[in-house]
N, C-alpha and C positions, 0 to 999 in steps of 0.2 A: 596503253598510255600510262596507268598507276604503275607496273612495272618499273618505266621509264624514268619516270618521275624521283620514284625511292632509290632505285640502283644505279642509274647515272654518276651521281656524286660517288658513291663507292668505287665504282668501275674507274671514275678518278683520281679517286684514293691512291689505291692497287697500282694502280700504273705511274702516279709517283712516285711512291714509298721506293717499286723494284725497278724501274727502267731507267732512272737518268741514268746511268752510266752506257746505258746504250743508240739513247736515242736523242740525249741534250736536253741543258737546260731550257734554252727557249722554246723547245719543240714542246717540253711536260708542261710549262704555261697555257701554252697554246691551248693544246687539249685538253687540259684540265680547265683551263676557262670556256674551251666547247661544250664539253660535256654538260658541267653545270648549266649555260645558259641555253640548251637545248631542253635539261630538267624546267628552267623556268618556264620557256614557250610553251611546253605540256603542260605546267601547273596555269598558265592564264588561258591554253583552251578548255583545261578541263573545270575550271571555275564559270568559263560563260557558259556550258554545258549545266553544269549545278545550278546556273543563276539561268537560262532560261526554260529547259526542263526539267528542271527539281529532280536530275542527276541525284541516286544516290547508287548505292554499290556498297558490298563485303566482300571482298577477294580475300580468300584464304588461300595462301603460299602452299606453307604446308603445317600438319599438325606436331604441336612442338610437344606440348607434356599431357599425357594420358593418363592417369595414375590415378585410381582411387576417384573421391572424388572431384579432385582437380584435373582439367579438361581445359588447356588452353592452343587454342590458335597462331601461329603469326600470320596476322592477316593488314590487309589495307583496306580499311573504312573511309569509304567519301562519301562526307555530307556536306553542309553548308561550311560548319564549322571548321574542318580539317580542309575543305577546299583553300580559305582565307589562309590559312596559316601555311598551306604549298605555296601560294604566291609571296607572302611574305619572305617566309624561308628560303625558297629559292631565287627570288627576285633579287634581294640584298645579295645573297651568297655570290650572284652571278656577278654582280656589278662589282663587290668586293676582291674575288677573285680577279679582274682586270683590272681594276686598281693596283692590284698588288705587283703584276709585271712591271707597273713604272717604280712604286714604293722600295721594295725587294729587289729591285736590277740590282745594288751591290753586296747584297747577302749572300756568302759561299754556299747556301744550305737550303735554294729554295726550291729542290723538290722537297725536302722535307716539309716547309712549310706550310706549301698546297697541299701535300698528303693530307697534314693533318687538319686544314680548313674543311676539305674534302668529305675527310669523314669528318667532323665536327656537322656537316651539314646534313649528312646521312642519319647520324645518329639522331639530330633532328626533327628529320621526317620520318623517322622510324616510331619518335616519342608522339608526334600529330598523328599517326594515321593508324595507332594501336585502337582495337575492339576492345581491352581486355588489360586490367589495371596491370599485369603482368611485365606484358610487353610494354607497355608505357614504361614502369621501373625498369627497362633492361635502356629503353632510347634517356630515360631520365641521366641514368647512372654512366654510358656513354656521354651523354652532352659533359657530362661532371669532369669524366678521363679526358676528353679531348682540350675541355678548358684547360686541365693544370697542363695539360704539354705547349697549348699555345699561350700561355700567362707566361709561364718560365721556358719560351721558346731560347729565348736568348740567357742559358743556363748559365754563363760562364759569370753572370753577372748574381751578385749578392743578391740583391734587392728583389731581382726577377722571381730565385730561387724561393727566397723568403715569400714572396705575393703570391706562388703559384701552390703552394703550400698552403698560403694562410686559406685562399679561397676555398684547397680540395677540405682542410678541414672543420671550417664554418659549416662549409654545403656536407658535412657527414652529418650533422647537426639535426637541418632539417628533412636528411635522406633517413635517418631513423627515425623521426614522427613520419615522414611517409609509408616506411616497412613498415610499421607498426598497425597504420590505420591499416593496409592493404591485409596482414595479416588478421585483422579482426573484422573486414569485408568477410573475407572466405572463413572465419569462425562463424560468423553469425549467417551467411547466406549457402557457404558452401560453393560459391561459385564466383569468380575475377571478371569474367566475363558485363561488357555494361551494359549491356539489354536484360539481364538477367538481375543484375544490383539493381540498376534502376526499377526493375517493374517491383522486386521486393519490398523497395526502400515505406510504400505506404502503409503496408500489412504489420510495421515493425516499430511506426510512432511512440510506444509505451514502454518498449522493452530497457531493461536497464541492465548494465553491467557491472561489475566488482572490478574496479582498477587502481592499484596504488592502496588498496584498503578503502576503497570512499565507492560511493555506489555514481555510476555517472548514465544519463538517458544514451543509449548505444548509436542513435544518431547524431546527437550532440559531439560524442567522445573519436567518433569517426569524423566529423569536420573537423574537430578541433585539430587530431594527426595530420590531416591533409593540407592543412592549411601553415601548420608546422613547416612539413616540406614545400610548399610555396614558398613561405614567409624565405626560405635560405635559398633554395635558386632567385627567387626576385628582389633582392636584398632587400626586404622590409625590415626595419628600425627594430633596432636588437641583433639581426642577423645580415648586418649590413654591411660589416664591417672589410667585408673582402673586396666590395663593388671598386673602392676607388685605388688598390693596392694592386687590382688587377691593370691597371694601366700600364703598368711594368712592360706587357708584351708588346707587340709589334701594333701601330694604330690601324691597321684592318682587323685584326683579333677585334680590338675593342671595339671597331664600325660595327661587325660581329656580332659579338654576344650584347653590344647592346641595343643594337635596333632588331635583331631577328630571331635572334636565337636560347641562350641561357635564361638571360631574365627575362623572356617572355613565358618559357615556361610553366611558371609559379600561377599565373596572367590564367595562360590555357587551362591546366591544373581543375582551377574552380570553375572555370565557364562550363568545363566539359562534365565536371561534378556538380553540375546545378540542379539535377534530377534529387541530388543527395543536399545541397547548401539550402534548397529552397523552403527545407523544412527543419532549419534548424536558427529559426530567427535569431538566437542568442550568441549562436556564432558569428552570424551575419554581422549583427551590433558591432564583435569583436575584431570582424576585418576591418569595417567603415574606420572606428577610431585607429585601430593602426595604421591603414592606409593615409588615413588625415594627419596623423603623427608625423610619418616619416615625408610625406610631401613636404610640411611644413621644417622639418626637421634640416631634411637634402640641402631646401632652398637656403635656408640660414646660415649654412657652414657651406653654400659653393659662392655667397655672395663674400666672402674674405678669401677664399683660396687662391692663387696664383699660379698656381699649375695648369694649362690651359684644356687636358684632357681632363684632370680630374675634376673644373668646373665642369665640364661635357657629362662628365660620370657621378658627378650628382645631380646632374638636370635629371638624367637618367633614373635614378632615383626616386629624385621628384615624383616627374612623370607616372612613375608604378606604382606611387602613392595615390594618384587620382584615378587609377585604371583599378584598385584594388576596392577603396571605396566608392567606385561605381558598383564592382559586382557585391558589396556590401546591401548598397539600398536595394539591388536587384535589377540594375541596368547593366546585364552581363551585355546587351548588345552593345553598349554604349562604350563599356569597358574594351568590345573588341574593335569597334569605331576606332578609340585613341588609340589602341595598341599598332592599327593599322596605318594611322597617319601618323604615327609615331616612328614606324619605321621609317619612312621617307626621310622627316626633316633629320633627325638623329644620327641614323647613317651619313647624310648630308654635313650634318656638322663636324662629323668626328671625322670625316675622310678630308673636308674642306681644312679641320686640324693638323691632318696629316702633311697635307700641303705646305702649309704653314712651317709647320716642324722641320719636313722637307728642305724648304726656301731658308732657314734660320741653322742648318746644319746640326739639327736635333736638339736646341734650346728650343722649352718648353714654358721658361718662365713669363707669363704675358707683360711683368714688368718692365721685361729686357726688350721688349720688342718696339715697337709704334712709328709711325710713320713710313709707312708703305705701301700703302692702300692703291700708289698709282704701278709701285714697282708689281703688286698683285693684284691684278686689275678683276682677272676670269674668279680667283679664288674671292677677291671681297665681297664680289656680286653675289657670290653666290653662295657665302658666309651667313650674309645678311638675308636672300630668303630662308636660311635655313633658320636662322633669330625669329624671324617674320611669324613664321609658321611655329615656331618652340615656342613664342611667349602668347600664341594667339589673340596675333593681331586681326584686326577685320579681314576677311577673305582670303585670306590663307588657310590651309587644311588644318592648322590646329586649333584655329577659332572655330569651325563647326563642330570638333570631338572634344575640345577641353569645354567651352560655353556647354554645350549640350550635359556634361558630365555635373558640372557644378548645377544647373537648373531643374536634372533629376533628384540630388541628393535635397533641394530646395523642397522640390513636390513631391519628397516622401512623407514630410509634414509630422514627421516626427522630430525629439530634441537630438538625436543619434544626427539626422537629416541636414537640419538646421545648422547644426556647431559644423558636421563638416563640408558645407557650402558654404559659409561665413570663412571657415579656414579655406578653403580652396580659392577664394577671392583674393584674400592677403597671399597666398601662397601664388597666385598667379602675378599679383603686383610686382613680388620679390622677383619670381623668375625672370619676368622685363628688365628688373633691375640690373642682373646679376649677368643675364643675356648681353646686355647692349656695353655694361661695361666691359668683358670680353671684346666687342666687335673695335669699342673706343680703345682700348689698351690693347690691343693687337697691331689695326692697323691702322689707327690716328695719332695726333700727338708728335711727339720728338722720337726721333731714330735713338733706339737705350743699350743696343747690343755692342757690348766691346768685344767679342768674339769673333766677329764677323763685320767688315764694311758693307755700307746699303748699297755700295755698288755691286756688289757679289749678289745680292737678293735677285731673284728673277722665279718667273713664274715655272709651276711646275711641268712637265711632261706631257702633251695629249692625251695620251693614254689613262693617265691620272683625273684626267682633268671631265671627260668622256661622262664617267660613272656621276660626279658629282651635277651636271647637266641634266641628267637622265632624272635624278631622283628631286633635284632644283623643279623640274616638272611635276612630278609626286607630293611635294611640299607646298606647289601652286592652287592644284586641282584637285586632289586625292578627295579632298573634305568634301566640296563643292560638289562633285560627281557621284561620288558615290552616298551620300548622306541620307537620301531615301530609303534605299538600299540595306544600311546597316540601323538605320532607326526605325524599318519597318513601316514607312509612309507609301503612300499611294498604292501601286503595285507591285510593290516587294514586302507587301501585306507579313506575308506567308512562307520568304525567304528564308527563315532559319529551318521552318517547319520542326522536326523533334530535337534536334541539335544541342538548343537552348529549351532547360524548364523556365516557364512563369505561371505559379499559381496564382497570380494574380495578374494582368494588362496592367502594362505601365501607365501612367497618369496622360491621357492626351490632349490635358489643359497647358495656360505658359502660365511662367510665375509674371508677377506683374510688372511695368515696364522698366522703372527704376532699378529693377532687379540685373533683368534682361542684358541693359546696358549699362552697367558698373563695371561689368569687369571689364568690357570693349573700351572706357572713357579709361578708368587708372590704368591698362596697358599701354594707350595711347598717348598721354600725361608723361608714364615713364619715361620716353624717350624723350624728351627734352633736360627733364631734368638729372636724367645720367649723362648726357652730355654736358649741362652745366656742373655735377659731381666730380667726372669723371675727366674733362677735360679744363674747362673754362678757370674753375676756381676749388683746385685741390685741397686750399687750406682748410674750409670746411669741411670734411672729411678728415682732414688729419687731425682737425681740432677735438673730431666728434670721436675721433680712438684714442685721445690723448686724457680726456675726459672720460670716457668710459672703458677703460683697459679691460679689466676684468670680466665685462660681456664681450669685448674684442677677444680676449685669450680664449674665453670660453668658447665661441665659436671658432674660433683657430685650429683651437683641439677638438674640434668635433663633437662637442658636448662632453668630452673623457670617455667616451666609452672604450677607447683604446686600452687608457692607462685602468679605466675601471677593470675591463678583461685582464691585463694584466696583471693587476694585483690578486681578482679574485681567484683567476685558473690557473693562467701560468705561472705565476712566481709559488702557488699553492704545488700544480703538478709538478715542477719543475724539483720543488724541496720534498716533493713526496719520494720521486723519484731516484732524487739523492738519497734519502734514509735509506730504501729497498737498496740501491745499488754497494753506499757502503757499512749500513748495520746489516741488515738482512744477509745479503751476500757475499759481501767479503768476511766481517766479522762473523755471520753464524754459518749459513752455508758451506763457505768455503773451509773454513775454520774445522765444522766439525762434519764436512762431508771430504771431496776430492782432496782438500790440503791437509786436511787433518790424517782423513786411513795412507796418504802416500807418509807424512811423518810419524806416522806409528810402524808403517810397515817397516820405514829407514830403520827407525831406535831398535825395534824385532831385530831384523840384520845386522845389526852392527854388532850388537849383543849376541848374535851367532855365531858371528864370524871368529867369536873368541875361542871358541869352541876348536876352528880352524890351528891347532898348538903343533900338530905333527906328529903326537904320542899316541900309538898304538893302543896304551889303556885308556885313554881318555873316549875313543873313538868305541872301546869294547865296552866300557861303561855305560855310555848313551844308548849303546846296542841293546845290552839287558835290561836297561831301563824301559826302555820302549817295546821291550818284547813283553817286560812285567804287566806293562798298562795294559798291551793289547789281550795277553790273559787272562788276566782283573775284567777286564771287559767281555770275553767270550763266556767268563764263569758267572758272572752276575746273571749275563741273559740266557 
């Protein structure tokens, strides 16, 4: 069944990449959306197997590197932890992949593009089901390839080329604090392997290192790496900058990497290195405020955007922002709680996007759109549980894992705690906000599209329509069902078992009532009053950017951190680049290397050739001349 699970998706791959010309487009859909949703059906029995006999297993394939002291496996590890992240991954992948038959019907190139979701999926659950920080960098480094070919799938265009690019090399960014950390694991312990880091990691509390010239504690200096590489696969604030540029690609890509795949990563990352974060509190400090940052950060600059994924792709954002300062306080369950119902709604939204996009003939701008909520009836509904669930409203799955996230970082009881449960409050207000004006400028209001008449509008495809149904259920129940489960109550006491460290039991008191229910009342509140924002009486809003421009631009621009990177790296490399290209190499290199000995050797020739007269003594001259030297020379030595 693990077999099946991991290679499925490959074996899909492969059979795109090389058969359509044999066996047809529609046929490689077909199959390739078999295959994956057969991986899924294995990933949900083999999760109630985990979940009700503490299922675990090490399947080693085969042995990859021997050498010395390094001893690595490629194996498939199932426990609790990698169980969740097989349903997740292949859950989405499946339902995305049959999206993609209606999305794609008029793309010339779509075996290629299931190839590459294909493997984008595999390399996935290559990165979940690693024993051994190794093979993890091999699925890490994979997830990275497959993104920039499905970011810049559609190469021909500028923008795509440029986003698929920026993405691969932000994420090199924090794939070298990854290599880094990984390489100073196996300096310090000698082995990749995570049963073997992990049992060291106690024995090794005191030791310090020499890095950079500064002395740093060797467990501190290894979270800090690891967390580097997180911070840029999950675009946390600073290294974020690719999240919303990666929209460029096709909206199943983005359904993709943002509910299932890439940026969960970063997410996984430290859950599964908690045997190593648990004991490095000062790191821990260091995610909680980043994590708090860039939640608040996302929601501020998606509450002005107008692009209707890249609002989607900063919820995104958001959202990793309160997954990350979960496993900050040390609620990595809690962290994979949202991650989990996160997938649902998220995917939900971005596919219900797609629709959208779809029905509007690829206009993206929610300005240009409004009023057609009846012409999209299946898609509004089911828009709006995906809002439901994204801004965690009452009973919906995001109100059990977002509520639940904000009320640990409460009962950490520390200021670290505090500040980012107070921001996760405002930060949850905003999301409603920023959620519901999407849902009002999408599909209420006045019809705004000059590109297209509302009689053209019509709802999407079945086939399209299928997935977003499926996971509209997931966005319902997800939270509700499984919430024992992932927060360790009643009889799933014992569910993570070694999976997740806690050196300490999470706190099993509630914060106090008023607490409890603030954020469920200002979520609640929202929606009124973005409908009065957003629809009723526009001028206050417009009054309120006309009066404050300068907080408007600055969230417009995303805080600068664009135009910041570009001043300080690239317009920096770019003129670095220049000097090396024309002092370095053309004036000196060339100058006095290839161009310079071919214009010496010319001037030599030319000045020979004079020599070329026709006279017999001139010819007998050079002769004794050079017979002279060569006797000067035999006599000497």
């Amino acid at each position: 069944m693990e077999y099946s699970i991991i290679f499925l998706p490959l074996i899909s791959s492969i059979i795109a990449a090389f058969s359509g010309k044999f066996i047809g487009e529609k046929i490689i859909l077909i199959i390739s959306s078999t295959l994956v949703s057969l991986s899924a059906i294995l990933s949900i029995l083999l999760f109630f197997d985990v979940l009700q006999n503490s299922y675990q297993n090490n399947l080693i394939i085969f042995s990859w590197i021997n050498s010395g002291l390094l001893s690595v496996n490629w194996s498939i590890k199932v426990d609790a932890l990698s169980s969740v992240m097989f349903v997740i991954v292949t859950f989405v992948s499946a339902l995305v992949h049959i999206y993609s038959i209606g999305y794609m019907s008029h793309d010339p190139n779509k075996p290629r593009f299931i190839a590459y979701l294909s493997l984008f999926t595999f390399a996935m659950l290559s990165l979940v089901s690693a024993d051994n920080f190794l093979q993890l960098f091999f699925g890490w480094e994979g997830v990275g390839l497959c993104s920039y070919l499905l970011i810049g799938f559609w190469f021909k265009k500028e923008s795509a080329n440029a986003a698929a690019i920026k993405a691969f090399l932000v994420n090199r960014v924090g794939d070298f604090g990854l290599a880094l950390g990984i390489f100073l694991i196996f300096y310090l312990f000698g082995s990749l392997n995570f049963i073997d880091v992990f049992q060291e990691i106690p024995n090794n509390l005191q030791n310090e290192i020499l890095f950079l010239g500064l002395k740093f504690n060797s467990i501190d200096l290894i979270c800090l790496l690891l967390f580097i590489g997180a911070m840029g696969k999950s675009a946390q604030i600073f290294l974020h900058t690719w999240l919303p540029d990666a929209m460029e690609g096709p909206t199943p890509v983005s359904a993709l990497i943002h509910a299932a795949t890439m940026v969960t990563a970063g997410v996984f990352l430290v859950v599964r290195c908690s045997p190593i974060f648990e004991y490095s509190q000062t790191i821990l400090n260091l995610i909680t405020i980043i994590g708090m940052l860039t939640a608040f950060f996302a929601a501020t600059v998606a509450i002005v955007q107008t692009d209707i994924k890249k609002i989607i792709a900063y919820s995104t954002c958001s959202q990793l922002g309160y997954m990350f300062f979960a496993t900050g306080v040390g609620a990595y369950n809690v962290a994979m709680f949202h991650l989990f119902t996160h997938a649902f709604f998220k995917a939900l939204l971005f596919l219900g996007a797609g629709c959208v996009i779809h029905s509007f003939k690829n206009e993206q701008d929610i300005n240009k759109m409004g009023g057609v909520w009846r012409k999209l009836p299946y898609t509004w509904v089911l828009m709006i549980i995906g809002t439901l669930a994204l801004t965690g409203f009452p009973l919906f799955s995001g109100f059990y894992s977002k509520d639940a996230i904000i009320e640990f970082a409460y009962l950490r009881g520390n200021s670290v705690g505090y500040y980012a449960a107070s921001i996760g409050v405002i930060t949850a207000l905003l999301t409603s906000i920023y959620s519901w004006r999407l849902i009002f400028k999408t599909f209420h209001g006045d019809f705004q599209s000059s590109n297209i008449k509302i009689e053209e509008i019509k709802e999407s495809p079945l086939v399209m329509i299928i997935p977003l149904i499926v996971l509209s259920i997931g966005s319902i129940f997800a939270g509700f069902v499984f919430k024992d489960l992932f927060l360790l109550k009643g009889d799933f006491f014992n569910f993570w078992n070694d999976s997740i460290k806690f050196l300490e039991p999470l706190s099993s008191t509630h914060p106090p009532l008023w607490f409890i229910i603030l954020t469920p009342v200002l979520v609640t509140l929202s929606i009124p009053l973005s409908y009065y924002l957003f629809l009723k009486d526009k001028k206050i809003l417009e009054s309120f950017v006309n009066t404050n421009r300068p907080l408007y631009q600055f969230l417009k621009k995303k805080w600068y951190f664009d135009e910041l990177y570009d001043y300080i790296f690239i317009k920096l490399f770019k003129n670095l680049g220049l000097f090396f290209w024309k002092i370095i190499d053309i004036k000196i290199i060339d100058k006095f290397g290839p161009d310079g000995l071919s214009s010496l050797i010319k001037y030599f020739s030319l000045k020979a050739s004079n020599f070329q007269s026709g006279h017999i003594y001139q010819y007998a001259f050079v002769m004794l001349l050079g017979f002279s030297v060569f006797l000067t020379y035999i006599i000497i030595n």
